[in-house]
C-alpha positions as CSV (number, residue, x, y, z in Angstrom):
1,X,7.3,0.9,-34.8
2,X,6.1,4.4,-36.2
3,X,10.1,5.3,-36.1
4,X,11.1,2.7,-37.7
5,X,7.7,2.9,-40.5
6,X,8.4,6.7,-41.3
7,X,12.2,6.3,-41.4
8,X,13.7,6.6,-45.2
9,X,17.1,6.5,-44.4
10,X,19.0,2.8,-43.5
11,X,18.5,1.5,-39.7
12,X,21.7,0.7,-38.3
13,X,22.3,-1.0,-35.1
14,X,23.5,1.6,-32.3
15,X,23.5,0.0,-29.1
16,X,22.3,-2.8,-27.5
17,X,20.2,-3.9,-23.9
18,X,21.1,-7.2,-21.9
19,X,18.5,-8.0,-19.2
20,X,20.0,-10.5,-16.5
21,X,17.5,-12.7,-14.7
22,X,18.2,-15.0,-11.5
23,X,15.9,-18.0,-11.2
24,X,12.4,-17.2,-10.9
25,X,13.1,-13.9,-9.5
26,X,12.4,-12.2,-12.6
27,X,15.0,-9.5,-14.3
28,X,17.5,-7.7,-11.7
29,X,20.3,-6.3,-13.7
30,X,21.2,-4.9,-17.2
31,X,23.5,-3.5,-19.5
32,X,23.9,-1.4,-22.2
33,X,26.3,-2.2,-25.1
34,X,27.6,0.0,-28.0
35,X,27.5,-2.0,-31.4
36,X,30.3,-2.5,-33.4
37,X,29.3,-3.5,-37.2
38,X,32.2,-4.7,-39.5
39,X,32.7,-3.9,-43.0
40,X,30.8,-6.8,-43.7
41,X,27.9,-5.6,-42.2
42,X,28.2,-8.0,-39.0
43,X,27.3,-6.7,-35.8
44,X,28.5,-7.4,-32.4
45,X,28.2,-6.3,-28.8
46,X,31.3,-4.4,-27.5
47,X,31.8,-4.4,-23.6
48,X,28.9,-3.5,-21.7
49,X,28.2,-1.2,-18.4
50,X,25.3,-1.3,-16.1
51,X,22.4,0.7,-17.1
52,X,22.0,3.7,-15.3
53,X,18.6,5.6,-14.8
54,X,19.3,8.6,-17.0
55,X,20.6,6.2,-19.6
56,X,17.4,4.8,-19.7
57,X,15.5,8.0,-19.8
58,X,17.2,9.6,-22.6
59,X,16.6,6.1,-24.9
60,X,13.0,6.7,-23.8
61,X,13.2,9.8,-24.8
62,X,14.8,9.2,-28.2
63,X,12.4,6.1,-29.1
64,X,8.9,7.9,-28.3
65,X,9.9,11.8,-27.9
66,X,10.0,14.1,-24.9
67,X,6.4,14.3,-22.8
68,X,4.9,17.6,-22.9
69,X,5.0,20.2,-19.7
70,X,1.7,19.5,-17.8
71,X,0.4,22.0,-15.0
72,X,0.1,19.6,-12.0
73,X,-3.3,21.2,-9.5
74,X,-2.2,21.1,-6.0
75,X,-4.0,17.7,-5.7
76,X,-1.7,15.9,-7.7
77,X,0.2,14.5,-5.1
78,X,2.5,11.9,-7.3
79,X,2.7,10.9,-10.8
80,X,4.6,8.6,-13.7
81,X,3.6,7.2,-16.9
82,X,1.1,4.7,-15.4
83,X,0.0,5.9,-12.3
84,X,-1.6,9.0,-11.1
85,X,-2.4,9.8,-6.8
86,X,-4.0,12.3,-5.8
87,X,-5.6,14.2,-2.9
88,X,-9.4,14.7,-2.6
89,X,-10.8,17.3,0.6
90,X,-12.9,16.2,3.1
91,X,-16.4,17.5,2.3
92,X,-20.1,17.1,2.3
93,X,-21.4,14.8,0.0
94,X,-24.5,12.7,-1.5
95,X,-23.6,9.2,-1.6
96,X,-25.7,6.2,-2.6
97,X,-26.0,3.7,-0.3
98,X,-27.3,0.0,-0.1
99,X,-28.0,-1.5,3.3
100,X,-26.3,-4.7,2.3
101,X,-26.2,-6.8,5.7
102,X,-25.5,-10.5,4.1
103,X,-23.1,-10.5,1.0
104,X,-24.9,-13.5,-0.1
105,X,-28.2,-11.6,-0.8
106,X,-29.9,-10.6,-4.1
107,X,-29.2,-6.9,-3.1
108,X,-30.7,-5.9,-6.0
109,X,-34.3,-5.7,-4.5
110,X,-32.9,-3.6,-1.4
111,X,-33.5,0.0,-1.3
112,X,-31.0,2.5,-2.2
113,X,-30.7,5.2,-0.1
114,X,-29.3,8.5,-0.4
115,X,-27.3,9.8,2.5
116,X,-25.9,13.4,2.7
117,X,-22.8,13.2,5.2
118,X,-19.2,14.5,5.7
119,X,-16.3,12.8,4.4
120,X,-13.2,12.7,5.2
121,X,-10.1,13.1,3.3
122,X,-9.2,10.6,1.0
123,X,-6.2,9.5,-1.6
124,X,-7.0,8.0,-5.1
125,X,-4.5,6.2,-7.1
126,X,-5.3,5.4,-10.7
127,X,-2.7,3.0,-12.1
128,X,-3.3,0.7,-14.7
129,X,-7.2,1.4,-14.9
130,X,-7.8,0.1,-11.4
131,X,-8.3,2.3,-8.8
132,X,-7.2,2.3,-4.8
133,X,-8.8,4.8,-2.3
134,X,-7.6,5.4,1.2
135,X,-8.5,8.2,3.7
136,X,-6.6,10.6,6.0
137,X,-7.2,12.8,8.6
138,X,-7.2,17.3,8.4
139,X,-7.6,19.4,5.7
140,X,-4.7,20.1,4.3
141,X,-2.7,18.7,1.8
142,X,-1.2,15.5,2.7
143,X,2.3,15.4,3.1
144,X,5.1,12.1,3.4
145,X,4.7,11.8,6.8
146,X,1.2,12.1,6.4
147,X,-0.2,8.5,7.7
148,X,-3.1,6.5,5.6
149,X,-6.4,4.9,6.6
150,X,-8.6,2.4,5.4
151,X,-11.2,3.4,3.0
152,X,-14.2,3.7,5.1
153,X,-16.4,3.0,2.1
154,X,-18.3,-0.8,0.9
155,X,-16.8,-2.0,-2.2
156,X,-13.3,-1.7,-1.6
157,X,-11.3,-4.5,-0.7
158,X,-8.4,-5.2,1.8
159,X,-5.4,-3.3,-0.3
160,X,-7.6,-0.5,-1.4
161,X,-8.8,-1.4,-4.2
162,X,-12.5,-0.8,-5.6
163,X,-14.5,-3.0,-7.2
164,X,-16.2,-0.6,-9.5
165,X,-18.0,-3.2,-11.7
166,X,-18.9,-3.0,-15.1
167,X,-17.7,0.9,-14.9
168,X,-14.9,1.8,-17.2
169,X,-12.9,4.0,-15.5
170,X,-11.9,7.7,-17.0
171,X,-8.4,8.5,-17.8
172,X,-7.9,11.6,-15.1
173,X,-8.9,12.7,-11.5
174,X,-11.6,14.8,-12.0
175,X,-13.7,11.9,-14.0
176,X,-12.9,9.3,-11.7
177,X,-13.4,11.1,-8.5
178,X,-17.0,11.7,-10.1
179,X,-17.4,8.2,-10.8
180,X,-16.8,6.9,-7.5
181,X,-19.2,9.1,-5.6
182,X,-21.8,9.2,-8.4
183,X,-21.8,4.6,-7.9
184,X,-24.0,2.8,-5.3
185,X,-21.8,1.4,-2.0
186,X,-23.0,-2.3,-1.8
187,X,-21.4,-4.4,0.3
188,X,-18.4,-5.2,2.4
189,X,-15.5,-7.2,0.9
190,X,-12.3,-8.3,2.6
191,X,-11.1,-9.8,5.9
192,X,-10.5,-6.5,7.8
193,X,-13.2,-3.8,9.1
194,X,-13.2,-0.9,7.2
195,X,-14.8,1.6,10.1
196,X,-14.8,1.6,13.7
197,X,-17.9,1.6,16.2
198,X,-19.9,-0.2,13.2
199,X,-20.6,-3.7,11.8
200,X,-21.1,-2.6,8.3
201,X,-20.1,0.4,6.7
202,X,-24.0,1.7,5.6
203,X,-24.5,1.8,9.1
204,X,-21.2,4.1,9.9
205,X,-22.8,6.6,7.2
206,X,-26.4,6.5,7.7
207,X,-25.7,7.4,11.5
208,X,-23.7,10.5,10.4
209,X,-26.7,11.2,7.8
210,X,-29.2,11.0,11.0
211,X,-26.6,13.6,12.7
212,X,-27.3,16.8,11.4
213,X,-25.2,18.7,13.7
214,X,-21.7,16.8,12.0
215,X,-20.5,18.3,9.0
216,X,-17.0,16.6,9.6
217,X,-16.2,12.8,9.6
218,X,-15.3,11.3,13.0
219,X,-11.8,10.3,12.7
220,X,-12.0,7.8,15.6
221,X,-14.3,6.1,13.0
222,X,-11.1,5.7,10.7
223,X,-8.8,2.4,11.0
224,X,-4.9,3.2,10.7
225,X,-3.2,0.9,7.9
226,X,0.4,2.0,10.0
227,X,1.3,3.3,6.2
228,X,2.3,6.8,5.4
229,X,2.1,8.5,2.0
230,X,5.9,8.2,1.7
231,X,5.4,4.4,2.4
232,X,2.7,4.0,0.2
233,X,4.3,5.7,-3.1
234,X,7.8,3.6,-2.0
235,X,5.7,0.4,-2.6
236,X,4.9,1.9,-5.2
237,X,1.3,3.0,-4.5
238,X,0.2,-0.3,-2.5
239,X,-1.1,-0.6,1.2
């Protein structure tokens, strides 16, 4: 619409998009069409050919201009318009915990407690303003092969995503990230455990907090969601 408001000269039709749909399976083919006008100013669609990727790119590109060059950090594992994943390192940190042990508890009046502990590696995906967190194992960047994890934190639900309240998520890494760690870990939602060796999830970190000696997270505490990062981005960043 700002094209088309700042735009002095005539609009003329160019080319056209057909979007084909089958049943209630929502869109799964289109074309593009070159416009023939008459010399009566008539328009019409001349014989179309499937859209291909780059077609659409470069009418992107002409309707809102080329994106910028960003510098990507080495975190950045993937990226588009929409989504953003990316690679945190295992490390120590302070979270802020609530012994939640019945979800249908005023939780409010339990204590908070503040746990320093190891954790492990985990990927974030921001996509829409909702974000999904899932660990994996070593300290190096992860790679396609590399295989996922659940998220061994409360407040994350089945397919990774966190329930992060009344927070209004930043728009990059570094102020999400910091928003995560810096909210309280209530309680457990889903159908599936998110740690191994421990009925609730406080209790998987308030055991490493009492264990001094760790300053890494016990993989065997991690439970495998048999998805690997090239998996993960191919369903286009689901579990």
């Amino acid at each position: 619409m700002q094209v088309i408001a700042n735009s002095a000269a005539a609009l003329v039709a160019h080319r056209g998009l057909v979007l084909y749909a089958q049943g209630d399976a929502g869109i799964r083919h289109a074309t593009v069409h070159d416009i023939h006008v008459d010399t009566e100013g008539n328009p019409a669609l001349q014989p179309g050919v499937s859209l291909a990727e780059e077609v659409l790119h470069d009418m992107l590109n002409t309707l809102v201009g080329t994106s910028a060059l960003v510098y990507r950090p080495d975190n950045i594992l993937a990226a588009s318009r929409e989504t953003i994943v990316w690679w945190s390192r295992p490390a120590l940190r302070t979270l802020f915990v609530k012994p939640v042990a019945d979800v249908n508890i005023d939780y409010s009046e339990l204590p908070t407690l503040r746990l320093n502990v190891p954790v492990p590696g985990l990927i974030f995906t921001l996509k829409s303003r909702s974000l999904m967190v899932a660990g994996v194992t070593g300290n190096t960047r992860p790679v396609p092969s590399t295989k996922l994890y659940r998220s061994p934190f409360a407040n994350t639900y089945d397919d990774g995503n966190v329930c992060m309240g009344d927070v209004k998520l930043g728009s990059g890494p570094v102020e999400v990230e910091r928003q995560f760690f810096d909210s309280v870990f209530t309680h457990d939602v889903g159908n599936v455990a998110r740690v191994n060796g421990a009925r609730f999830t406080w209790q998987a970190w308030q055991a490493l907090d009492d264990d001094k000696s760790r300053h890494d997270y016990p993989v065997e505490r991690l439970i495998s969601t048999n998805i690997t990062l090239e998996g993960f981005l191919k369903r286009g960043a689901a579990l």
